[in-house]
Biopython code that builds the backbone (N, CA, C, O; Angstrom):
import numpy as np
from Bio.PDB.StructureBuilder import StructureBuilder

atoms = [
    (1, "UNK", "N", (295.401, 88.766, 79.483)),
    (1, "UNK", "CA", (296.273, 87.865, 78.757)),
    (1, "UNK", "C", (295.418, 86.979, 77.859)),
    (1, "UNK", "O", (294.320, 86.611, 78.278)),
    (2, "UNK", "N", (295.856, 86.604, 76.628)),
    (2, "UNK", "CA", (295.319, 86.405, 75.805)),
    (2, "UNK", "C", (295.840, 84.786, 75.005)),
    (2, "UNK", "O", (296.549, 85.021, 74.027)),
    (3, "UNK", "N", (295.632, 83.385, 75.231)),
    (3, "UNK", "CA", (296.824, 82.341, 74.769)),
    (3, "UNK", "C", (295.679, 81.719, 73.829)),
    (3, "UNK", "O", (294.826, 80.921, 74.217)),
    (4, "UNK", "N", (295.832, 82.301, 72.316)),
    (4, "UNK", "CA", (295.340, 81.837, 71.436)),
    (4, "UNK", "C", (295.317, 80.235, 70.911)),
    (4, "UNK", "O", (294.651, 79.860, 69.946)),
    (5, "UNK", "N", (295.931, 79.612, 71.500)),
    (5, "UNK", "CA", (296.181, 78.324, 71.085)),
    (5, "UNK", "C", (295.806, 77.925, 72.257)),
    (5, "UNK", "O", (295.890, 76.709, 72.090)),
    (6, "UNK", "N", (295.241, 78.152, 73.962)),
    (6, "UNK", "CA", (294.832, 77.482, 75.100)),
    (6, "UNK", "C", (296.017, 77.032, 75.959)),
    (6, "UNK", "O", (297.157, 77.411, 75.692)),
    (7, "UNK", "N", (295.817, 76.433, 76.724)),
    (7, "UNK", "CA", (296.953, 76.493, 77.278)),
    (7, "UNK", "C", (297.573, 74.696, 77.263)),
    (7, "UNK", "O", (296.810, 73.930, 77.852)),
    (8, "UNK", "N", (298.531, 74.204, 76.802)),
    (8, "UNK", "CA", (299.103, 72.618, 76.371)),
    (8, "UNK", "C", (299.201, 72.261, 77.436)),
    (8, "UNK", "O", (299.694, 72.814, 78.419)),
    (9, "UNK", "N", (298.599, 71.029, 77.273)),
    (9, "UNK", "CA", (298.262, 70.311, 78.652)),
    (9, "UNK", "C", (299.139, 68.862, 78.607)),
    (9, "UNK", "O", (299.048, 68.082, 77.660)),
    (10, "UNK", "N", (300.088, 68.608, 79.904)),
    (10, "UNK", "CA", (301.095, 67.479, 80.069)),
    (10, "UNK", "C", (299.833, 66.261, 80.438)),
    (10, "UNK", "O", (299.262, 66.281, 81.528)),
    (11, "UNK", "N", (299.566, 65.411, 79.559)),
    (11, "UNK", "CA", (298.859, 64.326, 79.525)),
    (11, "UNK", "C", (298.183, 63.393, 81.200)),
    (11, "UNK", "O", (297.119, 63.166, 81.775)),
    (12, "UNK", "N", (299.725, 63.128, 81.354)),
    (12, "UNK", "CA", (300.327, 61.745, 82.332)),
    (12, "UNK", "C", (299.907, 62.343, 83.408)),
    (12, "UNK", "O", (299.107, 61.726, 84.111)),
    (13, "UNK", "N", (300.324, 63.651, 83.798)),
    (13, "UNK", "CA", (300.584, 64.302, 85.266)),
    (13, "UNK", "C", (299.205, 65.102, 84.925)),
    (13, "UNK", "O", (298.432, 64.796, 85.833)),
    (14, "UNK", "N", (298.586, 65.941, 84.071)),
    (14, "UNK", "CA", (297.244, 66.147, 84.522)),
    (14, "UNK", "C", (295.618, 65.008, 84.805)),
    (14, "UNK", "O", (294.686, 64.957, 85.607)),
    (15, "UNK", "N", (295.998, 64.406, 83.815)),
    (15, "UNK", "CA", (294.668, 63.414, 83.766)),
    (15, "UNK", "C", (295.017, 61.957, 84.220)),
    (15, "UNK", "O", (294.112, 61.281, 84.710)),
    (16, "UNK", "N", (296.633, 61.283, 84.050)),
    (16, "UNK", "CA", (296.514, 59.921, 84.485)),
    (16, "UNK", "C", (296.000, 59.299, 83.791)),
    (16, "UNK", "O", (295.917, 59.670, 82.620)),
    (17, "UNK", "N", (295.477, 58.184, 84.172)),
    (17, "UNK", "CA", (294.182, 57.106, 83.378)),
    (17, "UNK", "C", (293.137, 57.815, 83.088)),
    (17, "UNK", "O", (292.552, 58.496, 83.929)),
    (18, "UNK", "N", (292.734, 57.714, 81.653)),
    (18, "UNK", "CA", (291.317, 58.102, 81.122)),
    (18, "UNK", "C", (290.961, 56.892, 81.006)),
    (18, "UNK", "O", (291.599, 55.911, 80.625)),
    (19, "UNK", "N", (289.649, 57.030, 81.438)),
    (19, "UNK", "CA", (288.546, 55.755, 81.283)),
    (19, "UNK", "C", (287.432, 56.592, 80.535)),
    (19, "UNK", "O", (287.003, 57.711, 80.816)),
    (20, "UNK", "N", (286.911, 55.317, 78.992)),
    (20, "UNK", "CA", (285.918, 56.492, 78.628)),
    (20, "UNK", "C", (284.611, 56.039, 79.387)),
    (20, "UNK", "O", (284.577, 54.937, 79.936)),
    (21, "UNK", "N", (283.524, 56.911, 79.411)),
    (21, "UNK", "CA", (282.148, 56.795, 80.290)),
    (21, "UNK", "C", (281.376, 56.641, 79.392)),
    (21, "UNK", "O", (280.944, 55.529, 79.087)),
    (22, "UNK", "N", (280.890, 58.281, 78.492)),
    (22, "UNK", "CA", (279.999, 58.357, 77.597)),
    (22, "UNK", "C", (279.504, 59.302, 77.024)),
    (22, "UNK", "O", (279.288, 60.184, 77.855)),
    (23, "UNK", "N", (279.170, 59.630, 75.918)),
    (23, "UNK", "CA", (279.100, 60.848, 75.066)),
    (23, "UNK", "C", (277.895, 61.815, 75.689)),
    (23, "UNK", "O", (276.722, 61.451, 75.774)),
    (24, "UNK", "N", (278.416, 63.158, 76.122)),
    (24, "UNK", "CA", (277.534, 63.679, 76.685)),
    (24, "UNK", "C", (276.855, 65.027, 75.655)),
    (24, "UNK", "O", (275.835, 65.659, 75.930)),
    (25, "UNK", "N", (277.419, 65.159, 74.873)),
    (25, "UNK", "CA", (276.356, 65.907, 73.950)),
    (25, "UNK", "C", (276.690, 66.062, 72.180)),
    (25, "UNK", "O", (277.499, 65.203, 71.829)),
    (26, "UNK", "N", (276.427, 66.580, 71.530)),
    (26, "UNK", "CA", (276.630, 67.112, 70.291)),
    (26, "UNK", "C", (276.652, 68.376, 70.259)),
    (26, "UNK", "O", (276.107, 69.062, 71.124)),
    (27, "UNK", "N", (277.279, 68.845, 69.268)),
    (27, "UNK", "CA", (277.510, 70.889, 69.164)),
    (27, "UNK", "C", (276.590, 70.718, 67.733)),
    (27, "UNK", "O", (276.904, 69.652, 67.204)),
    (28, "UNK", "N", (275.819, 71.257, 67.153)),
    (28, "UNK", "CA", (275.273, 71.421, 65.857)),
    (28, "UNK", "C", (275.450, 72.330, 65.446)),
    (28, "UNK", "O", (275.523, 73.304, 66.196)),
    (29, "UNK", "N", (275.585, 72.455, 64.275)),
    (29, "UNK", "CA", (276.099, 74.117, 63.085)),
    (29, "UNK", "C", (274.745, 74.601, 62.918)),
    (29, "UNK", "O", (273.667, 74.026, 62.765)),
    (30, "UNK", "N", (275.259, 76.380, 63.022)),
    (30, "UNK", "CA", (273.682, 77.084, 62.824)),
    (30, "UNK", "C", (274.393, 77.801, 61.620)),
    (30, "UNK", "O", (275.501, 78.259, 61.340)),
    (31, "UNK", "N", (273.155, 77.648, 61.066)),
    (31, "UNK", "CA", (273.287, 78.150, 59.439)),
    (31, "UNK", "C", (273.431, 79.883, 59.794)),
    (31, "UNK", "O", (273.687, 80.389, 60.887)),
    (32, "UNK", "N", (273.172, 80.579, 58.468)),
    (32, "UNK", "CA", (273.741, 82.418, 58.493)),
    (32, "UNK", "C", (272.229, 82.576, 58.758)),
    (32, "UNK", "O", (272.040, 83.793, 58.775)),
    (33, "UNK", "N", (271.129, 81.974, 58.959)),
    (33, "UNK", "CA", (269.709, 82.371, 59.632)),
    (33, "UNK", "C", (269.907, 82.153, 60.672)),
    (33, "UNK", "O", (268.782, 82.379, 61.119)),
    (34, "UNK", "N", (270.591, 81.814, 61.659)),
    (34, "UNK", "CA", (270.330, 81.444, 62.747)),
    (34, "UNK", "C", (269.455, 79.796, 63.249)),
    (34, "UNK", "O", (268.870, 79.614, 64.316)),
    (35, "UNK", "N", (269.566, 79.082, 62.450)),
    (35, "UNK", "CA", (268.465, 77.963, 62.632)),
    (35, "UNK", "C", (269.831, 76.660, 62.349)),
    (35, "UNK", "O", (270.702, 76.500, 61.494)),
    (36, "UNK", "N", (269.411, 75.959, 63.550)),
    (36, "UNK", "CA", (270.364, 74.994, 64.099)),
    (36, "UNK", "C", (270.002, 73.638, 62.683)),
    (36, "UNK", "O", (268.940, 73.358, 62.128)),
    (37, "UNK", "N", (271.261, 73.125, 62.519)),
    (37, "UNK", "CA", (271.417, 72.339, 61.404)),
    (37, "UNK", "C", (271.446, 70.863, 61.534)),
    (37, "UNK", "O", (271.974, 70.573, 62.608)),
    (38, "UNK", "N", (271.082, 69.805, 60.852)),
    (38, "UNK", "CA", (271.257, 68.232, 61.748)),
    (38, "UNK", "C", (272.760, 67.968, 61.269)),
    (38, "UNK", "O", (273.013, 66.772, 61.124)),
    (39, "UNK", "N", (273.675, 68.742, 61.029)),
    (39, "UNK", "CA", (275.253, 68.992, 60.804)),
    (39, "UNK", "C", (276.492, 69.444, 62.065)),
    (39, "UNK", "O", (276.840, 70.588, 62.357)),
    (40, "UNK", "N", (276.985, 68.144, 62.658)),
    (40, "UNK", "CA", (277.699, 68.232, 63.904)),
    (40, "UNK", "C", (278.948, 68.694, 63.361)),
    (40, "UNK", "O", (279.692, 68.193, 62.518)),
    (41, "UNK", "N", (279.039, 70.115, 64.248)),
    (41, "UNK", "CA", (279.787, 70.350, 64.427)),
    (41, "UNK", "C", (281.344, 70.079, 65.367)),
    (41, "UNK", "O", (282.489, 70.347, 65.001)),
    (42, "UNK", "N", (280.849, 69.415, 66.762)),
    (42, "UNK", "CA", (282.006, 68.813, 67.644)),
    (42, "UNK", "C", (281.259, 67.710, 68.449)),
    (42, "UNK", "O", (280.032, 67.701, 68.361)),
    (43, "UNK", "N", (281.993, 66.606, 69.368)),
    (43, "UNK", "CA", (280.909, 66.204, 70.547)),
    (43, "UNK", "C", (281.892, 66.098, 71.559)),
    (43, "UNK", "O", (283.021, 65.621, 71.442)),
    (44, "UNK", "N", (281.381, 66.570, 72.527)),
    (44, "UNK", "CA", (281.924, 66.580, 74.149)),
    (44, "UNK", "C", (281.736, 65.045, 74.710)),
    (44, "UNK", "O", (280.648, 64.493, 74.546)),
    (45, "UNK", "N", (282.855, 64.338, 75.400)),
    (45, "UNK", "CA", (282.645, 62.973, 76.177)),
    (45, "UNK", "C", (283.104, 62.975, 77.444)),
    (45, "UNK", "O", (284.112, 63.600, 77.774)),
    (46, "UNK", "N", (282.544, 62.423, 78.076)),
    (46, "UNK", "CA", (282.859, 62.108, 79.556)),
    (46, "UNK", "C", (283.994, 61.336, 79.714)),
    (46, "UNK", "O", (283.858, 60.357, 78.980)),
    (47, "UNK", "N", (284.898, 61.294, 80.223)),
    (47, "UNK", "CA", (286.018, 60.417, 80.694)),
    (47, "UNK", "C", (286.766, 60.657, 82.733)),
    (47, "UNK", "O", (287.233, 61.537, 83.456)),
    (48, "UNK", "N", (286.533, 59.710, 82.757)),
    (48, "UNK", "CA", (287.082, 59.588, 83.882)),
    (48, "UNK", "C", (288.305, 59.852, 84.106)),
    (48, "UNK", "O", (289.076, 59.256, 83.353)),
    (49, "UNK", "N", (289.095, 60.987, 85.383)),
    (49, "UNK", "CA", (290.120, 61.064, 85.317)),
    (49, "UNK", "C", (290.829, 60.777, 86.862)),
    (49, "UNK", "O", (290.452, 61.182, 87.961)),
    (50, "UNK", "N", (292.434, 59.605, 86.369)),
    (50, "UNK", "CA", (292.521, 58.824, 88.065)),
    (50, "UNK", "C", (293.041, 60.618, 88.917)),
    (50, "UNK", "O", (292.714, 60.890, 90.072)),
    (51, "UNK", "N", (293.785, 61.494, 88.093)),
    (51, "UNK", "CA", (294.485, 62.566, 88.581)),
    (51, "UNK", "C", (293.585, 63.444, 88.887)),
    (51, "UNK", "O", (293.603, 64.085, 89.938)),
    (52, "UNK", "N", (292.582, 63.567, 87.855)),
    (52, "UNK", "CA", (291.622, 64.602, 88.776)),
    (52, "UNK", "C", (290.533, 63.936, 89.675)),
    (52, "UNK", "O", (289.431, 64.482, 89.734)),
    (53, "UNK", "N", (290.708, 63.087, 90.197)),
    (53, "UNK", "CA", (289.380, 62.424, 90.735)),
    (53, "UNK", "C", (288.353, 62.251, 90.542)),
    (53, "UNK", "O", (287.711, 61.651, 91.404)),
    (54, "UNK", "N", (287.651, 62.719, 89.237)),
    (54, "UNK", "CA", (286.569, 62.973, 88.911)),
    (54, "UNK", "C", (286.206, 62.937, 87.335)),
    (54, "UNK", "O", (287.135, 62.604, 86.600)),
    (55, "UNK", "N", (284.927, 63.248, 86.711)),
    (55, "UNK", "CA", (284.628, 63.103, 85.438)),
    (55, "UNK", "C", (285.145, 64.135, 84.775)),
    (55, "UNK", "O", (285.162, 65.131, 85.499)),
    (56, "UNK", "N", (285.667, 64.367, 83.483)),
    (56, "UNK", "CA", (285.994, 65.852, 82.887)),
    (56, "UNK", "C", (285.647, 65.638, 81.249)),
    (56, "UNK", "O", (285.899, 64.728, 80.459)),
    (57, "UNK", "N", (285.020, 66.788, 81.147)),
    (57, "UNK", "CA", (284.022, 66.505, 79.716)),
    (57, "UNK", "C", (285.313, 67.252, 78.275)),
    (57, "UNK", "O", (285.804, 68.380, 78.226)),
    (58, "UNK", "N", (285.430, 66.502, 77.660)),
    (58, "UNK", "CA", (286.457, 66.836, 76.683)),
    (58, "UNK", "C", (286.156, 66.635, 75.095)),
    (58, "UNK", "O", (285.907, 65.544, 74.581)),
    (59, "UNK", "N", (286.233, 68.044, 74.318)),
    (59, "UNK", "CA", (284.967, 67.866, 73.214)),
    (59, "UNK", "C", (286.027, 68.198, 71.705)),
    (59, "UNK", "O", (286.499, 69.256, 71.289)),
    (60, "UNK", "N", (286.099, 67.042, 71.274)),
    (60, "UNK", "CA", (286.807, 66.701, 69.528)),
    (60, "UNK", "C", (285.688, 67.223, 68.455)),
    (60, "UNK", "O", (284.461, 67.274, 68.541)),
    (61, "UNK", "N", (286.599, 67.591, 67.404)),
    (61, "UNK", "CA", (285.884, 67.807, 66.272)),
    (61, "UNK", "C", (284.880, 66.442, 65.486)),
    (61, "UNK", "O", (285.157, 65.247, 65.381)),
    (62, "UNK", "N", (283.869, 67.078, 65.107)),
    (62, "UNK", "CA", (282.867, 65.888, 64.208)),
    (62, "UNK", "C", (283.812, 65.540, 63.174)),
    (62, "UNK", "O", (283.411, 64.484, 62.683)),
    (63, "UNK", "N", (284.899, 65.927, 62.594)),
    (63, "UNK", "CA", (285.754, 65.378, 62.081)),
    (63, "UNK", "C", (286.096, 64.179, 62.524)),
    (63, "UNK", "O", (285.682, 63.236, 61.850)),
    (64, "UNK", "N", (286.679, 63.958, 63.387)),
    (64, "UNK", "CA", (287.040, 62.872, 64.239)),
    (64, "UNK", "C", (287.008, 61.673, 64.085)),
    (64, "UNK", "O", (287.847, 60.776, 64.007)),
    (65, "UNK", "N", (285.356, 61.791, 64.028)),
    (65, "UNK", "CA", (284.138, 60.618, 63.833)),
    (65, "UNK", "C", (283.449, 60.368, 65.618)),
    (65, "UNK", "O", (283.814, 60.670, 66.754)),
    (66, "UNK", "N", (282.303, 59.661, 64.998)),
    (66, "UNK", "CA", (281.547, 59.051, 66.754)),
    (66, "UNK", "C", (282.849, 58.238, 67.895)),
    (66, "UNK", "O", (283.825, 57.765, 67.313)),
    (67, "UNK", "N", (282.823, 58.175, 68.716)),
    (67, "UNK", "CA", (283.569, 57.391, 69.695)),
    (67, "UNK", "C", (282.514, 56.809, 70.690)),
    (67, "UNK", "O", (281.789, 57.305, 71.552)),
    (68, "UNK", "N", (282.732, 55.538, 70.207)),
    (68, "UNK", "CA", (281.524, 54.287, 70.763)),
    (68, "UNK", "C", (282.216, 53.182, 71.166)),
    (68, "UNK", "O", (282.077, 52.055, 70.691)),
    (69, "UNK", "N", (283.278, 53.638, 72.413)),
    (69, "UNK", "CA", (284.115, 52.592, 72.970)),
    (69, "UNK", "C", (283.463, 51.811, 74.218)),
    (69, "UNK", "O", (282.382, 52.259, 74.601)),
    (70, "UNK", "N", (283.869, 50.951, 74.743)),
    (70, "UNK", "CA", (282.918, 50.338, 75.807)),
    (70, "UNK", "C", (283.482, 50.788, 77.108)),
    (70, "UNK", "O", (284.673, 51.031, 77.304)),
    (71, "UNK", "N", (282.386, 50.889, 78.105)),
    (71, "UNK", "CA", (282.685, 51.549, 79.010)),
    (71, "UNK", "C", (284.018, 51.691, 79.802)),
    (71, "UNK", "O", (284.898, 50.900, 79.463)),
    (72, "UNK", "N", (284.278, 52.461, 80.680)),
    (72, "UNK", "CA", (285.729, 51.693, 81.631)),
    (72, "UNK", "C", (286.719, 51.661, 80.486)),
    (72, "UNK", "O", (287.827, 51.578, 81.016)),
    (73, "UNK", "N", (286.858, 51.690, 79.095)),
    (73, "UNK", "CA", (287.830, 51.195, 78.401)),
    (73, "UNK", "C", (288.755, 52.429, 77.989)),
    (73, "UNK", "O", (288.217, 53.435, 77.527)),
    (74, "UNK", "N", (290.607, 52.343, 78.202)),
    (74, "UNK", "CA", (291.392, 53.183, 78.816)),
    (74, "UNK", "C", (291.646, 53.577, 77.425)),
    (74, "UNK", "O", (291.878, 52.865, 76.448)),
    (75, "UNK", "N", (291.564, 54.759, 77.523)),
    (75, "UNK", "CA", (291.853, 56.238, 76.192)),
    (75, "UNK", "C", (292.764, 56.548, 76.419)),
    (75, "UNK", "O", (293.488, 56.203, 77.352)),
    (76, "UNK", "N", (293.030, 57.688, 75.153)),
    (76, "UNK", "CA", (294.231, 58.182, 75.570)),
    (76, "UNK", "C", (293.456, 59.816, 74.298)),
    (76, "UNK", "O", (292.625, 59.697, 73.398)),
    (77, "UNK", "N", (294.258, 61.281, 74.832)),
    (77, "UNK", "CA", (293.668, 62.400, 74.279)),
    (77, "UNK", "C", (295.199, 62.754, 73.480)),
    (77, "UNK", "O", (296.350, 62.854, 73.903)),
    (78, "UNK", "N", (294.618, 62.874, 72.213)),
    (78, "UNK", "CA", (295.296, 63.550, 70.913)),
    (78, "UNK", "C", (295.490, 65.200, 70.954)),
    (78, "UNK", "O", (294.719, 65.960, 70.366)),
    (79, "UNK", "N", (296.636, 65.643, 71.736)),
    (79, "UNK", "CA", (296.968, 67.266, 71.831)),
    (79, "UNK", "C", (295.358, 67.672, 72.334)),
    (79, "UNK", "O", (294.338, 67.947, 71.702)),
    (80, "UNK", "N", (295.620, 67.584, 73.531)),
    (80, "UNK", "CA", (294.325, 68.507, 74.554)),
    (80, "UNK", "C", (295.194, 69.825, 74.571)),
    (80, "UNK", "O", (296.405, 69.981, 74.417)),
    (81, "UNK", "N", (294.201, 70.696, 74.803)),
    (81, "UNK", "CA", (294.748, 72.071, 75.488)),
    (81, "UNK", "C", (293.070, 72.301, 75.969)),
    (81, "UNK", "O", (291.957, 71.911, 75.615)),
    (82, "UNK", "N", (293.879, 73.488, 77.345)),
    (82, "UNK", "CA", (292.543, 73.916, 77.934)),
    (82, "UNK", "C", (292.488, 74.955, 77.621)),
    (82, "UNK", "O", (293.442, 75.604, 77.191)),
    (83, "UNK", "N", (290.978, 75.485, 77.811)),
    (83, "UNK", "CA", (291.014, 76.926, 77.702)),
    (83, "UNK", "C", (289.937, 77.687, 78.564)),
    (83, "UNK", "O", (289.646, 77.153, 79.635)),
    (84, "UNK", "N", (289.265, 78.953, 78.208)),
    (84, "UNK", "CA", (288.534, 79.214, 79.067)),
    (84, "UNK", "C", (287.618, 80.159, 78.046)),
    (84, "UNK", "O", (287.942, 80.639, 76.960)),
    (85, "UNK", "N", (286.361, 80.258, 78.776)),
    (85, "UNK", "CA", (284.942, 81.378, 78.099)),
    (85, "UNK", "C", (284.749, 81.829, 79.472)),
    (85, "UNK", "O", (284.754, 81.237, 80.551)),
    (86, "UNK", "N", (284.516, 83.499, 78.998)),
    (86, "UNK", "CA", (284.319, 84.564, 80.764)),
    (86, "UNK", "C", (283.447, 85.096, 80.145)),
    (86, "UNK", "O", (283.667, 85.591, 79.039)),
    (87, "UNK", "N", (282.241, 85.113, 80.732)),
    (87, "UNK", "CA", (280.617, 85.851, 80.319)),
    (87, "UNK", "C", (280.769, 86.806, 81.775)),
    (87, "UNK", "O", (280.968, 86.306, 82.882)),
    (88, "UNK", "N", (280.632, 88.231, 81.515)),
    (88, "UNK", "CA", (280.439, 89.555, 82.059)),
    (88, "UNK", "C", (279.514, 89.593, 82.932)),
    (88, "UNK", "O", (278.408, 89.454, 82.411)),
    (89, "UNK", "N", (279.483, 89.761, 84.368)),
    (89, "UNK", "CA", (278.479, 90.088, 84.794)),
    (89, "UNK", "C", (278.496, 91.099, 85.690)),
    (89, "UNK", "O", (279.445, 91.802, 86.039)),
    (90, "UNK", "N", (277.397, 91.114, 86.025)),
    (90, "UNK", "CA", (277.162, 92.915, 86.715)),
    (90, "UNK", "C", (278.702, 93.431, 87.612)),
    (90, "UNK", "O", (279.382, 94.455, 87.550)),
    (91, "UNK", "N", (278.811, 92.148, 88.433)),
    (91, "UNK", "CA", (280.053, 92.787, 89.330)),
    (91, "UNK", "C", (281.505, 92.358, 88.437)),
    (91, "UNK", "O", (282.216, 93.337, 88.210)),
    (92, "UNK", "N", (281.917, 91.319, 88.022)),
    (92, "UNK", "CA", (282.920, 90.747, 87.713)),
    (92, "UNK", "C", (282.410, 89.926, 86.516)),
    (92, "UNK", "O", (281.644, 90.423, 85.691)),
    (93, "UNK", "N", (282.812, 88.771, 86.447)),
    (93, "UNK", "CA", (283.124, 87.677, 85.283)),
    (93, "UNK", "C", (282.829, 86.202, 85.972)),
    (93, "UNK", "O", (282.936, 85.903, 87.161)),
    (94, "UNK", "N", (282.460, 85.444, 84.955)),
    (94, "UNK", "CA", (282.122, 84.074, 85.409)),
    (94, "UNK", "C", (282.983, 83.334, 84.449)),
    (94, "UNK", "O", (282.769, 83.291, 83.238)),
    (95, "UNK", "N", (284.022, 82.723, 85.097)),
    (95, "UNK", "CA", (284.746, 82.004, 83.573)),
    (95, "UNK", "C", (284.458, 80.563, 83.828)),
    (95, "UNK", "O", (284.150, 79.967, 84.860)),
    (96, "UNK", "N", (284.633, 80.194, 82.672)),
    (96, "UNK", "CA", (284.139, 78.713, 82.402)),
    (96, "UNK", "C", (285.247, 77.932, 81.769)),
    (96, "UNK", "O", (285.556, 78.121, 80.593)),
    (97, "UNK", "N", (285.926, 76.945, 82.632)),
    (97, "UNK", "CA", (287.235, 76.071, 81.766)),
    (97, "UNK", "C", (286.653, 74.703, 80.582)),
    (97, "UNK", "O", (285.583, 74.127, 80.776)),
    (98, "UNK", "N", (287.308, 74.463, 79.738)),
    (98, "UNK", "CA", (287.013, 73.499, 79.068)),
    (98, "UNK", "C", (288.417, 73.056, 78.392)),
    (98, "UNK", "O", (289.447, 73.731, 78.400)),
    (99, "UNK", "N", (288.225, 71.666, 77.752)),
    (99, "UNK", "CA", (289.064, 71.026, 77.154)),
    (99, "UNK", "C", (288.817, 70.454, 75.780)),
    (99, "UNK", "O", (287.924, 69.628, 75.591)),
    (100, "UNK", "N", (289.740, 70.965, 74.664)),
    (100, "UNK", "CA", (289.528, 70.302, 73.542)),
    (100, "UNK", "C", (290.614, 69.535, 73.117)),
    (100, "UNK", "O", (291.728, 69.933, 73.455)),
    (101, "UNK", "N", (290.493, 68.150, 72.202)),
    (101, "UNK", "CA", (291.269, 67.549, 71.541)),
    (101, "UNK", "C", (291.378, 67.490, 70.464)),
    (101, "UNK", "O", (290.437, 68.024, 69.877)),
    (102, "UNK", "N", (292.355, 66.938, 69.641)),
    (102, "UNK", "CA", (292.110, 66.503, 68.294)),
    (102, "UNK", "C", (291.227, 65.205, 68.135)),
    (102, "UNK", "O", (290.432, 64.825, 67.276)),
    (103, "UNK", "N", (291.629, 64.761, 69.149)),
    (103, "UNK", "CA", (290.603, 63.308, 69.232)),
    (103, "UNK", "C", (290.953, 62.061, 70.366)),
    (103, "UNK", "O", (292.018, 61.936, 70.970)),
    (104, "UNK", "N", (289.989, 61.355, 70.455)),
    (104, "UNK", "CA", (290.257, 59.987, 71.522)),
    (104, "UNK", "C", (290.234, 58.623, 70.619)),
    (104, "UNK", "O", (289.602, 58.106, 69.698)),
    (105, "UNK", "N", (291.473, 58.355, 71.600)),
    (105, "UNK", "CA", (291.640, 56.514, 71.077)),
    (105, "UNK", "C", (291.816, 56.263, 72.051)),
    (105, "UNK", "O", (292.119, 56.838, 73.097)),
    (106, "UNK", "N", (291.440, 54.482, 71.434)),
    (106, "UNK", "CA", (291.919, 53.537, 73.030)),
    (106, "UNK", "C", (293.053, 53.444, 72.977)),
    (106, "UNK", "O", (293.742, 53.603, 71.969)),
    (107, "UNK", "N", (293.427, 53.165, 74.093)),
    (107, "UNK", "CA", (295.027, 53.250, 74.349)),
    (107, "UNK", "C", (295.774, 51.978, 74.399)),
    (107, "UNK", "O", (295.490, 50.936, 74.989)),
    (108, "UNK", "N", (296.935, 52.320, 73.551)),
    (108, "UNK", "CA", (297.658, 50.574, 73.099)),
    (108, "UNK", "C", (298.088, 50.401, 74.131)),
    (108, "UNK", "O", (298.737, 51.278, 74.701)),
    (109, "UNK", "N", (297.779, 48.891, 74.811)),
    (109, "UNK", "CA", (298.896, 47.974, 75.723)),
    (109, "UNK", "C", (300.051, 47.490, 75.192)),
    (109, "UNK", "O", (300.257, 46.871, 74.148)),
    (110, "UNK", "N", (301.013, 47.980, 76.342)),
    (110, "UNK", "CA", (302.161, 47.609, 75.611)),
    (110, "UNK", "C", (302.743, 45.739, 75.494)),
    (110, "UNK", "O", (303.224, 45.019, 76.369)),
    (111, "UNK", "N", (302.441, 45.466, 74.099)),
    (111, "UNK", "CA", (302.280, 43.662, 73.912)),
    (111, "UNK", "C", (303.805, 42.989, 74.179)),
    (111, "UNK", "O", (304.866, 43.425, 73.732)),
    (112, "UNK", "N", (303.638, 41.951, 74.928)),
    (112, "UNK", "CA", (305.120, 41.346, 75.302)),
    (112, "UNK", "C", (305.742, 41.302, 73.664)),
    (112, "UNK", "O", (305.069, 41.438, 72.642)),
    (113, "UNK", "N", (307.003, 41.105, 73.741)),
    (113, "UNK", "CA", (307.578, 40.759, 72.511)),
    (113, "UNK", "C", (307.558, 39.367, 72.205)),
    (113, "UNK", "O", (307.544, 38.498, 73.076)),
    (114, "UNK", "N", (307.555, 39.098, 70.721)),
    (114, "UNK", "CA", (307.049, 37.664, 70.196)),
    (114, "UNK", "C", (308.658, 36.832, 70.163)),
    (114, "UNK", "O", (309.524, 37.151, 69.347)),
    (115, "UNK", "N", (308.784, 36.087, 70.868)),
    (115, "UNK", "CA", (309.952, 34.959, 70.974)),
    (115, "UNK", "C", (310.178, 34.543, 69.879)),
    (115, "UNK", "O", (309.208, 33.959, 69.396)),
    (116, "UNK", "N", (311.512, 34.604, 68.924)),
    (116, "UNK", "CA", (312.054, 34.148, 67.723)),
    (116, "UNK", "C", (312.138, 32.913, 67.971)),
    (116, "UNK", "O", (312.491, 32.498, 69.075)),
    (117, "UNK", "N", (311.788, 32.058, 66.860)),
    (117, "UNK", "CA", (312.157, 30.497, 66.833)),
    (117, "UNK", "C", (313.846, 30.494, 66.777)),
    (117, "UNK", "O", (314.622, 31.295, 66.255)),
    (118, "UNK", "N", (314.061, 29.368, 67.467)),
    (118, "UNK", "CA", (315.247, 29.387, 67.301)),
    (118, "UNK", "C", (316.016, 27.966, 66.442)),
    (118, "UNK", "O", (315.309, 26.995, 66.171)),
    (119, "UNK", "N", (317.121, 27.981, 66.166)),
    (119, "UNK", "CA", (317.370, 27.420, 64.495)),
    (119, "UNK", "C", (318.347, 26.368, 65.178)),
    (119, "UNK", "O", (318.949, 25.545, 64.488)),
]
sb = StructureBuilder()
sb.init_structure("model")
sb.init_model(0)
sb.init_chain("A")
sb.init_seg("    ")
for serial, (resi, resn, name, xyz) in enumerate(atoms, 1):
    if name == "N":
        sb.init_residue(resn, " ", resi, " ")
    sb.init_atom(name, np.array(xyz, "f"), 0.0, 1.0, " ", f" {name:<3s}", serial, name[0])
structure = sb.get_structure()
C-alpha cells in the first residue's frame, strides 16, 4: 500500500501539548555532483509530546524559516502527516516512521475578552 500524501494526523488526540525543546538537525541540498551545499533544504525539531510521552522529532521545510522559540514554550504543527522509509534487508525490511509539517508556531492563548466601556 502506497499513501502518497502520508498518512493525516488528528493533532489534539495524537500529540496533545507540544512543548518546543530544540532544533535537532538541518537537511542540506546536494548539488547534480553529489557534493552537499551550505543551502537548507528542511530542519527537524524536537518537541515534546504530553500524548506520546516522549520527544518526537518533526521536520518543516527551510521555507518556513529558523524556529528559535524558548524552551518549554507551547507550539502548535501546521498539517503534520506521518509517513514512513523501509530500507531492505537480507531477511525483511526495517521501516523508519517520521513526521513532516508545513511548519511550527507558538500557540495562541485564548485572551479574555476586553470589557466595553459602558455609556
Amino acid at each position: 500500500m502506497r499513501l502518497a500524501e502520508g498518512i493525516v494526523i488528528e493533532k489534539e488526540k495524537t500529540f496533545g501539548t507540544l512543548k518546543f525543546s530544540a532544533l535537532r538537525r538541518e537537511v542540506k541540498i546536494i548539488d547534480e555532483e553529489g557534493n552537499v551545499t551550505e543551502q537548507v533544504k528542511e530542519r527537524t525539531y524536537d518537541l515534546k509530546s504530553k500524548n506520546q510521552g516522549r520527544m518526537i522529532q518533526v521536520s518543516i521545510p527551510a521555507s518556513a524559516g529558523e524556529k528559535n522559540f524558548e524552551y518549554n514554550a507551547e507550539v502548535e504543527l501546521i498539517n503534520p502527516v506521518a509517513d514512513t522509509v523501509a530500507t531492505a534487508t537480507y531477511i525483511s525490511a526495517d521501516v523508519d516512521w517520521y513526521i513532516k509539517a508545513e511548519d511550527i508556531f507558538l500557540k495562541q492563548k485564548n485572551k479574555p475578552a476586553e470589557k466595553q466601556p459602558t455609556k
